[in-house]
KEVOVEX-136049 format. One record per atom (N, C-alpha, C, CB): residue number from 0; atom name; x, y, z. Coordinates in nm, 2 decimals. Glycine has a CB too. Example, Ala and Ser with C-alpha at 12.3 -4.5 7.8 and 13.67 -1.06 7.14 Angstrom:
residues 2
r k 0 a N x 1.32 y -0.57 z 0.78
r k 0 a CA x 1.23 y -0.45 z 0.78
r k 0 a C x 1.32 y -0.33 z 0.78
r k 0 a CB x 1.13 y -0.45 z 0.90
r k 1 a N x 1.28 y -0.22 z 0.71
r k 1 a CA x 1.37 y -0.11 z 0.71
r k 1 a C x 1.29 y 0.00 z 0.79
r k 1 a CB x 1.41 y -0.06 z 0.57
END
This chain:
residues 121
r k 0 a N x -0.75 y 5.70 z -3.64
r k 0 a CA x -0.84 y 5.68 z -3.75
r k 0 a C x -0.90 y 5.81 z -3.79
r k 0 a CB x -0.95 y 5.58 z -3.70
r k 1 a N x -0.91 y 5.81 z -3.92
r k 1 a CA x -0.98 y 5.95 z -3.97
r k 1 a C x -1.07 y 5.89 z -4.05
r k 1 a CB x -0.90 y 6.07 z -4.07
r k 2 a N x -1.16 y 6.02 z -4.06
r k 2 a CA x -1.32 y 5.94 z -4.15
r k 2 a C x -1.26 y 6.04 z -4.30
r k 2 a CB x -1.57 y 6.01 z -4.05
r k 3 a N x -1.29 y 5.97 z -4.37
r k 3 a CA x -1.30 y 6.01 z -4.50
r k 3 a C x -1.42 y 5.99 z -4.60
r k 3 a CB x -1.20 y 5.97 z -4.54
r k 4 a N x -1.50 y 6.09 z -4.65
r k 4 a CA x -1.64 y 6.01 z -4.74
r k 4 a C x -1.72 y 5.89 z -4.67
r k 4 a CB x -1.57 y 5.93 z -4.87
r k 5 a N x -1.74 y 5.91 z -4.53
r k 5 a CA x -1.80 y 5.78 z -4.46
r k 5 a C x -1.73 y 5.70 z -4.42
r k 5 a CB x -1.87 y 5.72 z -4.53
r k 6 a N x -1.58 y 5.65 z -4.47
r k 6 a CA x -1.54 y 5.54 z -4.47
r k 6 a C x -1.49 y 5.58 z -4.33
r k 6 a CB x -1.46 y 5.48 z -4.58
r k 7 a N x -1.40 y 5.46 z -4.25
r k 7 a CA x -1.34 y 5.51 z -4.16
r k 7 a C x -1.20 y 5.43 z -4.21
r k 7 a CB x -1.41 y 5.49 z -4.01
r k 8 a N x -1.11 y 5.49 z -4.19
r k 8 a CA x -0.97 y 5.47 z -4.24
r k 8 a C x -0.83 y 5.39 z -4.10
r k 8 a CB x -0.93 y 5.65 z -4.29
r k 9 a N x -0.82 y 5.34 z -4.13
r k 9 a CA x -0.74 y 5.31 z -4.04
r k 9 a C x -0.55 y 5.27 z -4.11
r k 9 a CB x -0.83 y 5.18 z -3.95
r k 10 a N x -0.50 y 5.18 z -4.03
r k 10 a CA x -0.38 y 5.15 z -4.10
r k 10 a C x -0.40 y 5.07 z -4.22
r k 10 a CB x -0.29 y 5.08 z -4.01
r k 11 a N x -0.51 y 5.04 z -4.19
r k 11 a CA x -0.50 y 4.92 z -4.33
r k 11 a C x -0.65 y 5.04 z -4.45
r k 11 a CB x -0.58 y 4.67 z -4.24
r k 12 a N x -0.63 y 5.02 z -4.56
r k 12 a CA x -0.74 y 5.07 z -4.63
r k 12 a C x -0.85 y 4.97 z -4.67
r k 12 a CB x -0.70 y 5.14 z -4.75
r k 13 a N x -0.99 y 5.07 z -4.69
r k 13 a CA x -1.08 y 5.02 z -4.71
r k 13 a C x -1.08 y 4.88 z -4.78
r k 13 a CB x -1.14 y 5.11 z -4.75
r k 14 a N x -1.03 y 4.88 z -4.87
r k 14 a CA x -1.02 y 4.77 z -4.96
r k 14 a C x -0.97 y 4.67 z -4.92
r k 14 a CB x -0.97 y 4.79 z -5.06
r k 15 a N x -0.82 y 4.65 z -4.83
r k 15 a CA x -0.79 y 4.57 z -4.81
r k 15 a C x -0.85 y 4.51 z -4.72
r k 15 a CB x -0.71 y 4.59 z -4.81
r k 16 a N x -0.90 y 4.54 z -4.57
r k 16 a CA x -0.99 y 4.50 z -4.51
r k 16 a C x -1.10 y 4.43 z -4.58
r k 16 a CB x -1.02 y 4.59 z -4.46
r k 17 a N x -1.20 y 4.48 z -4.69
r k 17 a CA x -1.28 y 4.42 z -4.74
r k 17 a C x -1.28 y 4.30 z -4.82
r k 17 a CB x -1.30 y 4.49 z -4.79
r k 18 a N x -1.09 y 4.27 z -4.86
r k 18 a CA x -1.05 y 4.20 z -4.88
r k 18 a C x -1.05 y 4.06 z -4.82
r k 18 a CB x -0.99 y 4.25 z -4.90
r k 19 a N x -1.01 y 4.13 z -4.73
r k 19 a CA x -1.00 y 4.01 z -4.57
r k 19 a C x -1.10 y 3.96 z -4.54
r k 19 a CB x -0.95 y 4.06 z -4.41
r k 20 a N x -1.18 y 4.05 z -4.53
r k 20 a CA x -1.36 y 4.01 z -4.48
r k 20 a C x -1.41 y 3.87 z -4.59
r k 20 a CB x -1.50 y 4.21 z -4.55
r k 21 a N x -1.41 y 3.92 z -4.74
r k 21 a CA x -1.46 y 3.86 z -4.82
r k 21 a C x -1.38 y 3.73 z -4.83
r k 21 a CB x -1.48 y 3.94 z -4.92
r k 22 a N x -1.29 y 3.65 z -4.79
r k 22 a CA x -1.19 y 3.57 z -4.79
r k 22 a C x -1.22 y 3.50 z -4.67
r k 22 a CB x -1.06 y 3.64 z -4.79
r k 23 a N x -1.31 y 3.51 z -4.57
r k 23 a CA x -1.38 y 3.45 z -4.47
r k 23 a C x -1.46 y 3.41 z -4.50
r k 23 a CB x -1.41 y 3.49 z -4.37
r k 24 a N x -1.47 y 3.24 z -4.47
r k 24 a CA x -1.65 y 3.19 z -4.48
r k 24 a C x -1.64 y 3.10 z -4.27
r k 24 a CB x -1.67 y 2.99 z -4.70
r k 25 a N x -1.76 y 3.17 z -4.24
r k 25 a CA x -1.74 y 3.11 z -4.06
r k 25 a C x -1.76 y 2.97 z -4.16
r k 25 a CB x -1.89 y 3.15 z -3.88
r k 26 a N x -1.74 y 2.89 z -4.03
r k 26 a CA x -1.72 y 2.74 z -4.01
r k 26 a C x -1.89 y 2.67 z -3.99
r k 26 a CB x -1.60 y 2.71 z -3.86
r k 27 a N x -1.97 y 2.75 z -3.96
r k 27 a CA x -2.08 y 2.72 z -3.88
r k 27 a C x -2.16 y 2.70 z -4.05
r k 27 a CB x -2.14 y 2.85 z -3.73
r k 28 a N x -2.12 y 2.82 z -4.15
r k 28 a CA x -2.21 y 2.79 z -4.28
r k 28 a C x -2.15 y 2.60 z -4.27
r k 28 a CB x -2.15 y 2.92 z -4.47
r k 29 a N x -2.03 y 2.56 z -4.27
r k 29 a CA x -2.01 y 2.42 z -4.36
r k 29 a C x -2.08 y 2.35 z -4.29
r k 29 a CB x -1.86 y 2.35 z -4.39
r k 30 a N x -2.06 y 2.36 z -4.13
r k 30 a CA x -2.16 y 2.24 z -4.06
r k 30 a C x -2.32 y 2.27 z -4.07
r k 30 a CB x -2.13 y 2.23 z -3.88
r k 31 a N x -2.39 y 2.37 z -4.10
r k 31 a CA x -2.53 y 2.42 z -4.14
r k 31 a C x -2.55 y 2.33 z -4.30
r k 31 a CB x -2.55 y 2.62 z -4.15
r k 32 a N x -2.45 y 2.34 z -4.37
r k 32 a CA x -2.47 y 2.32 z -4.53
r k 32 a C x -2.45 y 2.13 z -4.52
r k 32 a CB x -2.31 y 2.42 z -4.66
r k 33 a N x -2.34 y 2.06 z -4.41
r k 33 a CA x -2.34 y 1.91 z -4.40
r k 33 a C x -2.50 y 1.89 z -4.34
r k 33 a CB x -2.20 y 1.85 z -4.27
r k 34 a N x -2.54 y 1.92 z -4.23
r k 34 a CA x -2.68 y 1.94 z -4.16
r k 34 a C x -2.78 y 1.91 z -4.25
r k 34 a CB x -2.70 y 2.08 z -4.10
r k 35 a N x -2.80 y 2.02 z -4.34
r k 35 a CA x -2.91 y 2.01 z -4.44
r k 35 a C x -2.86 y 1.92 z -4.54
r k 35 a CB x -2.95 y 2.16 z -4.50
r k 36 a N x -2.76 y 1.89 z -4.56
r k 36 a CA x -2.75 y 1.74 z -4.68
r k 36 a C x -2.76 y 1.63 z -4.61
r k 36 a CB x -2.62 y 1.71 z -4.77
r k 37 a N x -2.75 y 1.61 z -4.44
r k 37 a CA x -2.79 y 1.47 z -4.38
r k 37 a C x -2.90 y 1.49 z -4.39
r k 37 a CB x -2.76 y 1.41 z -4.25
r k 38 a N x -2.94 y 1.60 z -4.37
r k 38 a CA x -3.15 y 1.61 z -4.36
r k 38 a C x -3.21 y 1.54 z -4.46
r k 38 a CB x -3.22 y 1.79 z -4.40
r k 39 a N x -3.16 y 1.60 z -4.61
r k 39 a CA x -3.22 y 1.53 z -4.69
r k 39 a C x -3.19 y 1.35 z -4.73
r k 39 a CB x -3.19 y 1.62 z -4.79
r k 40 a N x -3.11 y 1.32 z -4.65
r k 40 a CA x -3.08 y 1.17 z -4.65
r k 40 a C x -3.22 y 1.11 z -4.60
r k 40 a CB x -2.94 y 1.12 z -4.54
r k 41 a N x -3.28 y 1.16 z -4.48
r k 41 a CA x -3.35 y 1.06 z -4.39
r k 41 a C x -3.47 y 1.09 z -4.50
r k 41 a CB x -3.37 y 1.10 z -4.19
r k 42 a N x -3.52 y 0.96 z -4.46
r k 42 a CA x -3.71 y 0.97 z -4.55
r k 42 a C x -3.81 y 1.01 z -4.51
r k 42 a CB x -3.78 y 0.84 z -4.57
r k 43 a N x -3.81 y 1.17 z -4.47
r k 43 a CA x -3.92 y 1.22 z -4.44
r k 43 a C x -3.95 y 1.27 z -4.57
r k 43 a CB x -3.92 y 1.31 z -4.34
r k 44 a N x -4.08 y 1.34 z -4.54
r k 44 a CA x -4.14 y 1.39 z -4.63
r k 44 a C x -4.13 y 1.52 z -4.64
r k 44 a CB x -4.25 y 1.35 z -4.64
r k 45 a N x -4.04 y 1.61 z -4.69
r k 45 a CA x -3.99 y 1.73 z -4.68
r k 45 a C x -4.03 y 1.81 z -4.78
r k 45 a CB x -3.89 y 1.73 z -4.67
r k 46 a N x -4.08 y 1.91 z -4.79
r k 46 a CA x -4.13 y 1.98 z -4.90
r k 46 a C x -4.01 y 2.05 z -5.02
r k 46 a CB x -4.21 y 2.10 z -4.82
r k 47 a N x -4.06 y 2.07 z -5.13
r k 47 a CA x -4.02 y 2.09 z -5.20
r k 47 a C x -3.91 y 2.23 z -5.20
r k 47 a CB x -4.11 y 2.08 z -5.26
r k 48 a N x -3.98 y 2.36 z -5.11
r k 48 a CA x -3.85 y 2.46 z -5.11
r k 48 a C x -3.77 y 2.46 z -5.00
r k 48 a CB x -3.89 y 2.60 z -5.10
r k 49 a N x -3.73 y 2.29 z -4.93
r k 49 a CA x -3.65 y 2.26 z -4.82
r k 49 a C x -3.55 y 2.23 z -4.95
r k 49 a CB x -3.71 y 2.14 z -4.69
r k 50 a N x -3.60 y 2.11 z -5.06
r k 50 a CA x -3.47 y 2.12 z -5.15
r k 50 a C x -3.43 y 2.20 z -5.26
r k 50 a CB x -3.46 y 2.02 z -5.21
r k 51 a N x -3.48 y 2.35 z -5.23
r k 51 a CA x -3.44 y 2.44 z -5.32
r k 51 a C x -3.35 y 2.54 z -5.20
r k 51 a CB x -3.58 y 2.51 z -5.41
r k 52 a N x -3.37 y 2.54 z -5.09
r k 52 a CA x -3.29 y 2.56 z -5.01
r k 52 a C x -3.19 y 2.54 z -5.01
r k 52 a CB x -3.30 y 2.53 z -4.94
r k 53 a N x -3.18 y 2.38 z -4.97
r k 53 a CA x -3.05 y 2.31 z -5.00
r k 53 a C x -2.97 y 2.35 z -5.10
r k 53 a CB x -3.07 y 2.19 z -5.02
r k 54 a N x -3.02 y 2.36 z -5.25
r k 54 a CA x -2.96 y 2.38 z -5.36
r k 54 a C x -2.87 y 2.51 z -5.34
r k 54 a CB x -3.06 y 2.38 z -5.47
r k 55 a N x -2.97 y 2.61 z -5.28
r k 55 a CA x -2.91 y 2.73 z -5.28
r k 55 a C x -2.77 y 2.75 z -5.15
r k 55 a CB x -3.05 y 2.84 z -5.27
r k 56 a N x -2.77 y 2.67 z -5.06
r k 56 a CA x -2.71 y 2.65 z -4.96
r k 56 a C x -2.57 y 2.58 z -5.01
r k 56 a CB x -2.80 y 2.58 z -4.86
r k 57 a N x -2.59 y 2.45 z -5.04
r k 57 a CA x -2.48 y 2.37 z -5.11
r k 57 a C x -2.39 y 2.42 z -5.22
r k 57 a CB x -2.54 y 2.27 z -5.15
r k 58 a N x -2.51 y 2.48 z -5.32
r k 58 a CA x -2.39 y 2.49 z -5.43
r k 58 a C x -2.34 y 2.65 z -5.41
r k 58 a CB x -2.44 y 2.45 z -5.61
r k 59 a N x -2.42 y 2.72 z -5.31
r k 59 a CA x -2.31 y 2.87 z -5.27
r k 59 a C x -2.19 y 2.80 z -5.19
r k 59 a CB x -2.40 y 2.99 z -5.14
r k 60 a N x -2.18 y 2.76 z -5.11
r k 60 a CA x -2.08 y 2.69 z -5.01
r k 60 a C x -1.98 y 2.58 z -5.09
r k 60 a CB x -2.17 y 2.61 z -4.90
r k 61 a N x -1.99 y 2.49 z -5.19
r k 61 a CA x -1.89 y 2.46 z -5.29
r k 61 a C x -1.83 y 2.52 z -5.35
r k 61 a CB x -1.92 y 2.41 z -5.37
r k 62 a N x -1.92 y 2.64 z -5.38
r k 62 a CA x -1.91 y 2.75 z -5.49
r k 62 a C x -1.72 y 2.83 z -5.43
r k 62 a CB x -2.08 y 2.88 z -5.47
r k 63 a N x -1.84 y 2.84 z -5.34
r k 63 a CA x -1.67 y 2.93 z -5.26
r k 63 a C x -1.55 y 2.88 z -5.19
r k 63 a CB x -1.71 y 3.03 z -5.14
r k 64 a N x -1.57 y 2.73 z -5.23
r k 64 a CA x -1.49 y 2.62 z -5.14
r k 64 a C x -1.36 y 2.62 z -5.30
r k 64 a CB x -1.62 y 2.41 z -5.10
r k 65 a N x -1.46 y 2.60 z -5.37
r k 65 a CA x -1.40 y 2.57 z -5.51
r k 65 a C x -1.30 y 2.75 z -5.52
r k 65 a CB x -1.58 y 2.55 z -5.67
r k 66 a N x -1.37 y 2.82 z -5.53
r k 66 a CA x -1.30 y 2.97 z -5.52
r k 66 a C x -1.17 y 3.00 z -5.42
r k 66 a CB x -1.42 y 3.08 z -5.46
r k 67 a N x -1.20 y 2.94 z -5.30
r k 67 a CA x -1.11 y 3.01 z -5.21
r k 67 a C x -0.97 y 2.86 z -5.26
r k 67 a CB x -1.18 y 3.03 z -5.00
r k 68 a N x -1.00 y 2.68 z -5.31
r k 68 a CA x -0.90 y 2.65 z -5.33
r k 68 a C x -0.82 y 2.65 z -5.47
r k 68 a CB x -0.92 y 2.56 z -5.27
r k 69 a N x -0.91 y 2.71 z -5.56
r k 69 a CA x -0.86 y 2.70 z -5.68
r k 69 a C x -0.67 y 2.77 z -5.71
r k 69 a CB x -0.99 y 2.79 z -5.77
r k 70 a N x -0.64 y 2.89 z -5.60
r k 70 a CA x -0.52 y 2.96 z -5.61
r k 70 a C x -0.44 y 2.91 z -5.50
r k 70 a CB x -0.53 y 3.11 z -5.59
r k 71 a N x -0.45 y 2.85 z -5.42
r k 71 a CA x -0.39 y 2.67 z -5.38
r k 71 a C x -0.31 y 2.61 z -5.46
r k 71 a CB x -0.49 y 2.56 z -5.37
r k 72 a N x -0.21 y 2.50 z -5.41
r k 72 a CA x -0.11 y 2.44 z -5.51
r k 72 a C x -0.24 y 2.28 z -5.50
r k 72 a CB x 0.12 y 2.43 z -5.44
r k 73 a N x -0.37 y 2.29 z -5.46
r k 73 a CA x -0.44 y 2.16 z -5.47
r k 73 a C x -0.47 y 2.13 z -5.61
r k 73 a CB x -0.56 y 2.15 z -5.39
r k 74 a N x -0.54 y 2.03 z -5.64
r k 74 a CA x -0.60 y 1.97 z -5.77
r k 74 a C x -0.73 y 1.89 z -5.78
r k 74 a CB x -0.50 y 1.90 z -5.81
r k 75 a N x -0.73 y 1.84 z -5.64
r k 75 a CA x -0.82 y 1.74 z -5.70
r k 75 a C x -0.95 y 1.79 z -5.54
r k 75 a CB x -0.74 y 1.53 z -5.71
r k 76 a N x -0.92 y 1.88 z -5.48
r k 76 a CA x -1.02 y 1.94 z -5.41
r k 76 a C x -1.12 y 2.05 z -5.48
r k 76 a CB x -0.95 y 2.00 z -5.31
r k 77 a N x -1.03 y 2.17 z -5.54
r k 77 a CA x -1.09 y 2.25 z -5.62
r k 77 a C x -1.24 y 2.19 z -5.74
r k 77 a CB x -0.94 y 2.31 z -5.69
r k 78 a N x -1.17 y 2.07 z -5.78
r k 78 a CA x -1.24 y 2.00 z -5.86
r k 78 a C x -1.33 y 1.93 z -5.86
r k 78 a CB x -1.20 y 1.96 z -5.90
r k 79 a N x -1.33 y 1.88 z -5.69
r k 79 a CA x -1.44 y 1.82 z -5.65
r k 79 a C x -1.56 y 1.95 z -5.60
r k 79 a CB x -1.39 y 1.72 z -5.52
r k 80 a N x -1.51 y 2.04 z -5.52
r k 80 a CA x -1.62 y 2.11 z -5.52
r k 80 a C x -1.66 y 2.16 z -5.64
r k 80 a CB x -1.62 y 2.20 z -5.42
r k 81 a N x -1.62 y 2.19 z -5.73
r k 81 a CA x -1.67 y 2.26 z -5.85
r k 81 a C x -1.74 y 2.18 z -5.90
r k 81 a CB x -1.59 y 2.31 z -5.94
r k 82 a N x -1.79 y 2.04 z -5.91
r k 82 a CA x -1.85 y 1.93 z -5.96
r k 82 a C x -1.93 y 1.95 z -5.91
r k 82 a CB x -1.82 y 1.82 z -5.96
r k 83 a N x -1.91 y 1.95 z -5.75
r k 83 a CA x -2.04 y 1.95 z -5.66
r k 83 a C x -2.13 y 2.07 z -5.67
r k 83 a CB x -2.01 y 1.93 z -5.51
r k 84 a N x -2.05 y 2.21 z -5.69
r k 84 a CA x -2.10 y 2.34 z -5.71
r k 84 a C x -2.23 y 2.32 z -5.83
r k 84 a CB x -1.97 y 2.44 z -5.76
r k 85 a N x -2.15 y 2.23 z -5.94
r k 85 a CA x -2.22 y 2.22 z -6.08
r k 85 a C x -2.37 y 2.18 z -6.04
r k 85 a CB x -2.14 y 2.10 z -6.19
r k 86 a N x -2.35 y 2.09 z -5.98
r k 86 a CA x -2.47 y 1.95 z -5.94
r k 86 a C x -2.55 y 2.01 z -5.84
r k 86 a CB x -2.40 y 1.79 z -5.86
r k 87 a N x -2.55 y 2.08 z -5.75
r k 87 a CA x -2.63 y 2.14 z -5.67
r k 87 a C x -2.66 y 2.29 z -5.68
r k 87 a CB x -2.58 y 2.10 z -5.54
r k 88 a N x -2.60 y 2.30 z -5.85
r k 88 a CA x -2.65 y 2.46 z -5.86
r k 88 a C x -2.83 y 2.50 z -5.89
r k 88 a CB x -2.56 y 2.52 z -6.00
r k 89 a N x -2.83 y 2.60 z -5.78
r k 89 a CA x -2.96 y 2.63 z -5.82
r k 89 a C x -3.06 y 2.68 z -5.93
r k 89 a CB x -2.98 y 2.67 z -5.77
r k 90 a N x -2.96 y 2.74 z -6.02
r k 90 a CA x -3.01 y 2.82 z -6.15
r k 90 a C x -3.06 y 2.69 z -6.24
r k 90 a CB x -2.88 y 2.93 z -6.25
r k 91 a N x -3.00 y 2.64 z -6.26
r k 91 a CA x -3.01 y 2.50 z -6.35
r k 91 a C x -2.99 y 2.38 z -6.30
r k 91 a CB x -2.92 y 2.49 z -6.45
r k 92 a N x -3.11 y 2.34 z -6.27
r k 92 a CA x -3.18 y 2.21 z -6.22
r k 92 a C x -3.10 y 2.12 z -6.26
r k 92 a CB x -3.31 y 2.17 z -6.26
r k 93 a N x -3.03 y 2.01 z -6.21
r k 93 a CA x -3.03 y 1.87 z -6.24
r k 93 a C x -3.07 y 1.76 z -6.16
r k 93 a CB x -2.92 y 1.84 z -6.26
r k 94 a N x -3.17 y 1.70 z -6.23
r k 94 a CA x -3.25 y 1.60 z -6.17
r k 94 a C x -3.19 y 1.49 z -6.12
r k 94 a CB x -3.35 y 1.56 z -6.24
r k 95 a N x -3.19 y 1.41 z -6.03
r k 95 a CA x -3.09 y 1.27 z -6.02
r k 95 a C x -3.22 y 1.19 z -5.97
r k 95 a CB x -2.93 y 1.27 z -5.89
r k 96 a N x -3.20 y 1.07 z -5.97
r k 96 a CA x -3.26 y 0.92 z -5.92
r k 96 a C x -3.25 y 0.97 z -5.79
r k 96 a CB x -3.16 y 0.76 z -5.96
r k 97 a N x -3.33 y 0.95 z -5.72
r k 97 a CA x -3.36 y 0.92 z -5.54
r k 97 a C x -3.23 y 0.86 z -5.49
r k 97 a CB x -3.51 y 0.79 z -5.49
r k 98 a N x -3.18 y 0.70 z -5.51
r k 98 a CA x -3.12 y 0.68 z -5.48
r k 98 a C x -2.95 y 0.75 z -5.53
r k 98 a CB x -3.17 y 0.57 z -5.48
r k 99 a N x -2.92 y 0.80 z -5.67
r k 99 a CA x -2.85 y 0.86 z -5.64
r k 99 a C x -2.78 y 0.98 z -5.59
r k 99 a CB x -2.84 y 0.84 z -5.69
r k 100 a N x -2.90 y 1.09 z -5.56
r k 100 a CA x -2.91 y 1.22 z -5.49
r k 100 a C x -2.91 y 1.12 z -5.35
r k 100 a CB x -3.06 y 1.33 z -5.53
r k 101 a N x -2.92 y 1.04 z -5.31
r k 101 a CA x -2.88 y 1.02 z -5.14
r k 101 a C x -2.74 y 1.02 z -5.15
r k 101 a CB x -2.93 y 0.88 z -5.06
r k 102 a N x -2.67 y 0.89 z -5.24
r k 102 a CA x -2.55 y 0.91 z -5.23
r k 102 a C x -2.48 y 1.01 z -5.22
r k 102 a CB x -2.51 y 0.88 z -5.29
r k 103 a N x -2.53 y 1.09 z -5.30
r k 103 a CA x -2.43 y 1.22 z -5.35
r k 103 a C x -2.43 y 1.32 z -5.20
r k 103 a CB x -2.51 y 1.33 z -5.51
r k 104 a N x -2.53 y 1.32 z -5.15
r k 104 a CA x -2.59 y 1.41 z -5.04
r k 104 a C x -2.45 y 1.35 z -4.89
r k 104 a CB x -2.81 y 1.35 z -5.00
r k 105 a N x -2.48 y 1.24 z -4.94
r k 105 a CA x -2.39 y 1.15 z -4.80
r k 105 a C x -2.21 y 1.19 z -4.88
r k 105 a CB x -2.45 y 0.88 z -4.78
r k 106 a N x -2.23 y 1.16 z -4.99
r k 106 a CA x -2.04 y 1.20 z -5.03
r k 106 a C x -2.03 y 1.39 z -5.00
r k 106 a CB x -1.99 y 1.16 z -5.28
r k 107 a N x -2.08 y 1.47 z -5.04
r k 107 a CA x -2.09 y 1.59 z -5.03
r k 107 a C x -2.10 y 1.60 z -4.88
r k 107 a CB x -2.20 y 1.65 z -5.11
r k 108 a N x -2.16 y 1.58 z -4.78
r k 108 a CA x -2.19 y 1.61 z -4.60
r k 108 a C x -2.05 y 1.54 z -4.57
r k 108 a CB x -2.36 y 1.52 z -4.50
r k 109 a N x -1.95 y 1.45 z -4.58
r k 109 a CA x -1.83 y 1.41 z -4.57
r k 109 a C x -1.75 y 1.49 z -4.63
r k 109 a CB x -1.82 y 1.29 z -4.60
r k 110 a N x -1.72 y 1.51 z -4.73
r k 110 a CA x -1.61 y 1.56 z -4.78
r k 110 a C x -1.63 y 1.73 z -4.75
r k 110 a CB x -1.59 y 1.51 z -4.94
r k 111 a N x -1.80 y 1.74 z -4.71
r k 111 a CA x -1.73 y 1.92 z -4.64
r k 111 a C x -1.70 y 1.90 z -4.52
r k 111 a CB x -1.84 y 2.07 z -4.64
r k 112 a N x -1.75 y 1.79 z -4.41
r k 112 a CA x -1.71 y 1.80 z -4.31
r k 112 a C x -1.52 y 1.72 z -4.27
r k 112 a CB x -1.84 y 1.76 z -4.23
r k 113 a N x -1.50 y 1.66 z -4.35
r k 113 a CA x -1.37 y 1.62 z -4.38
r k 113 a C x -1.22 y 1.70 z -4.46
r k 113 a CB x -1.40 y 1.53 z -4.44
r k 114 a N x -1.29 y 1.83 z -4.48
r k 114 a CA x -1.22 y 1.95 z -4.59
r k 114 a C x -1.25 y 2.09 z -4.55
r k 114 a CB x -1.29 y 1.93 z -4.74
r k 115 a N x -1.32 y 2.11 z -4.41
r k 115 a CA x -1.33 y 2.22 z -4.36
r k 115 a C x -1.28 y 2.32 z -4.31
r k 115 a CB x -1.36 y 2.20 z -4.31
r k 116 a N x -1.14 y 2.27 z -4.34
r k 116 a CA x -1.06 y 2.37 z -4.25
r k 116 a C x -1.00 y 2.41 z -4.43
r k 116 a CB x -0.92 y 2.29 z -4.10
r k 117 a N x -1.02 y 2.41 z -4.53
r k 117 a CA x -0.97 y 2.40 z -4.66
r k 117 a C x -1.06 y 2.52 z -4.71
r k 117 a CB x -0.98 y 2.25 z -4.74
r k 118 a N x -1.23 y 2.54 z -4.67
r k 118 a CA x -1.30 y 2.66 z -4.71
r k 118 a C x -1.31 y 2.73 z -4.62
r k 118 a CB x -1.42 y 2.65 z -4.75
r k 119 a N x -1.32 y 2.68 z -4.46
r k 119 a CA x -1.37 y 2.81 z -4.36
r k 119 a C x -1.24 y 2.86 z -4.29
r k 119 a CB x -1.50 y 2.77 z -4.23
r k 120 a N x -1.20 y 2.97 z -4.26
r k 120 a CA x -1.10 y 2.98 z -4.20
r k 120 a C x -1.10 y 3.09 z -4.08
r k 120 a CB x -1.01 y 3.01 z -4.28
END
């Protein structure tokens, strides 16, 4: 290995590594991101920046579910998280009915823990 400009160089270059890096999501974000959408199933009374949390948790983690399968020969995965990415994005609020933000919470905590091996690798 030689250092060059800080970096440290090895057989593989900076970039490509960085490449590799950024192409990993651990496994522990999808079971933390299912976790906090059964959370919000049960009927406590949970404050308000627990479901801005969530938002920010969920639709990063679709986000990049949608990203890592879109260059995949899939179709109807890519599309589901990108729906879900849409729906639980945090920049722009979409409000749902109580009862249908449970559903969605309970389809979204299944289909990431049923599709896991599809974002985290």
């Amino acid at each position: 290995m030689e250092i060059l400009s800080g970096f440290f160089y090895g057989r593989n270059s900076f970039f490509e590594t960085r490449e590799s890096l950024l192409s990993i999501m651990p496994v522990q974000v999808v079971y933390i991101t299912a976790a906090l959408l059964l959370v919000a199933i049960l009927p406590l009374s949970l404050p308000a920046d627990f479901y801005a949390l969530l938002k920010i948790v969920a639709g990063g983690t679709f986000a990049w579910g949608a990203y890592r399968n879109f260059g995949k020969k899939l179709f109807l995965l890519p599309l589901a998280y990108t729906m879900l990415a849409i729906l639980y994005n945090p920049v722009m609020e979409i409000n749902l009915a109580k009862e249908i933000s449970i559903a969605l919470n309970l389809v979204a905590a299944t289909l990431l823990l049923s599709t896991k091996q599809h974002i985290a690798q």
